[in-house]
N, C-alpha and C positions, 0 to 999 in steps of 0.2 A: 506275196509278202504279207497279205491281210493275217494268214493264217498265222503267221509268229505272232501277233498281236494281241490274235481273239483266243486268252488265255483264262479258265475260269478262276471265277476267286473259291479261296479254299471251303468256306459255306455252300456253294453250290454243289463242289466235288463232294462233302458230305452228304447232302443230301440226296446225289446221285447214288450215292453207296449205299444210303439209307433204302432208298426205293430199291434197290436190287435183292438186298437181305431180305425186305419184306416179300420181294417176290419168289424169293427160294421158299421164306416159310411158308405162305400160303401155296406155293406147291405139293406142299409135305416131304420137302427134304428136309436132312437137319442141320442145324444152323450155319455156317461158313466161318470159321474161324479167323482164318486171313483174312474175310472181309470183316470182320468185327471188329478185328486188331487195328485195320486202316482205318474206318471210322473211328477208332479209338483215340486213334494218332491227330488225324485232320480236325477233332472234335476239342481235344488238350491244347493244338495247336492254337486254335480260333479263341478258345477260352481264355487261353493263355494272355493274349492282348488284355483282357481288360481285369485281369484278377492272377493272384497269384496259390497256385495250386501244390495240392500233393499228389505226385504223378505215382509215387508206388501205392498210394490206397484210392488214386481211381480205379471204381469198378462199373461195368458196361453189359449189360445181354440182354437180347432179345427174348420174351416170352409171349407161348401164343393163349391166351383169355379168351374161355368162351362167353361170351357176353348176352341178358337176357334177349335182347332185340336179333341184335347185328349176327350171331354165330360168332362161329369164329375169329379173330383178328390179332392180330401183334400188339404188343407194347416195347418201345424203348427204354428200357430202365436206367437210371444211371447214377451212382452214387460219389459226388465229387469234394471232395472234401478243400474247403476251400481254405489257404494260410493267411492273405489279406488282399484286400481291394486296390489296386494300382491306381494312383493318381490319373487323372486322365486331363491331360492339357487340351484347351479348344483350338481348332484351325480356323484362323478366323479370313 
């Protein structure tokens, strides 16, 4: 019954998707779509809590930057336009 429990929170499940997309890119496939769109999702969703957004002019993709040192490597880009900042009550 542990296992009903140990459910992650949705910042982790991004970030799991996060690392997976990086790992397609630096594979040299091209980008995953349905995994961009989920991170898209789980990314608005989380955001969502503390601010109030516009979901049809977020925009999201992965680019890969060669960089002078490092080579290769990804960036997250993301362009969030944001409507206004939600009050945020303390738990105290």
């Amino acid at each position: 019954m542990g296992w009903f429990f140990n459910r992650k929170k949705s910042s982790q499940v991004a970030k799991d998707r996060l690392k997976l997309v990086l790992i397609y890119d630096r594979s040299g496939t091209t980008s995953n779509n349905d995994m961009i769109n989920m991170m898209k999702r789980d990314i608005m969703q989380v955001i969502s809590k503390y601010v109030e957004i516009d979901e049809q002019e977020f925009e999201m993709d992965i680019r890969s930057v060669k960089g002078e040192e490092e080579g290769m490597s990804s960036q997250l880009v993301a362009n969030i336009p944001i409507k206004k900042i939600k009050q945020m009550v303390k738990n105290r």
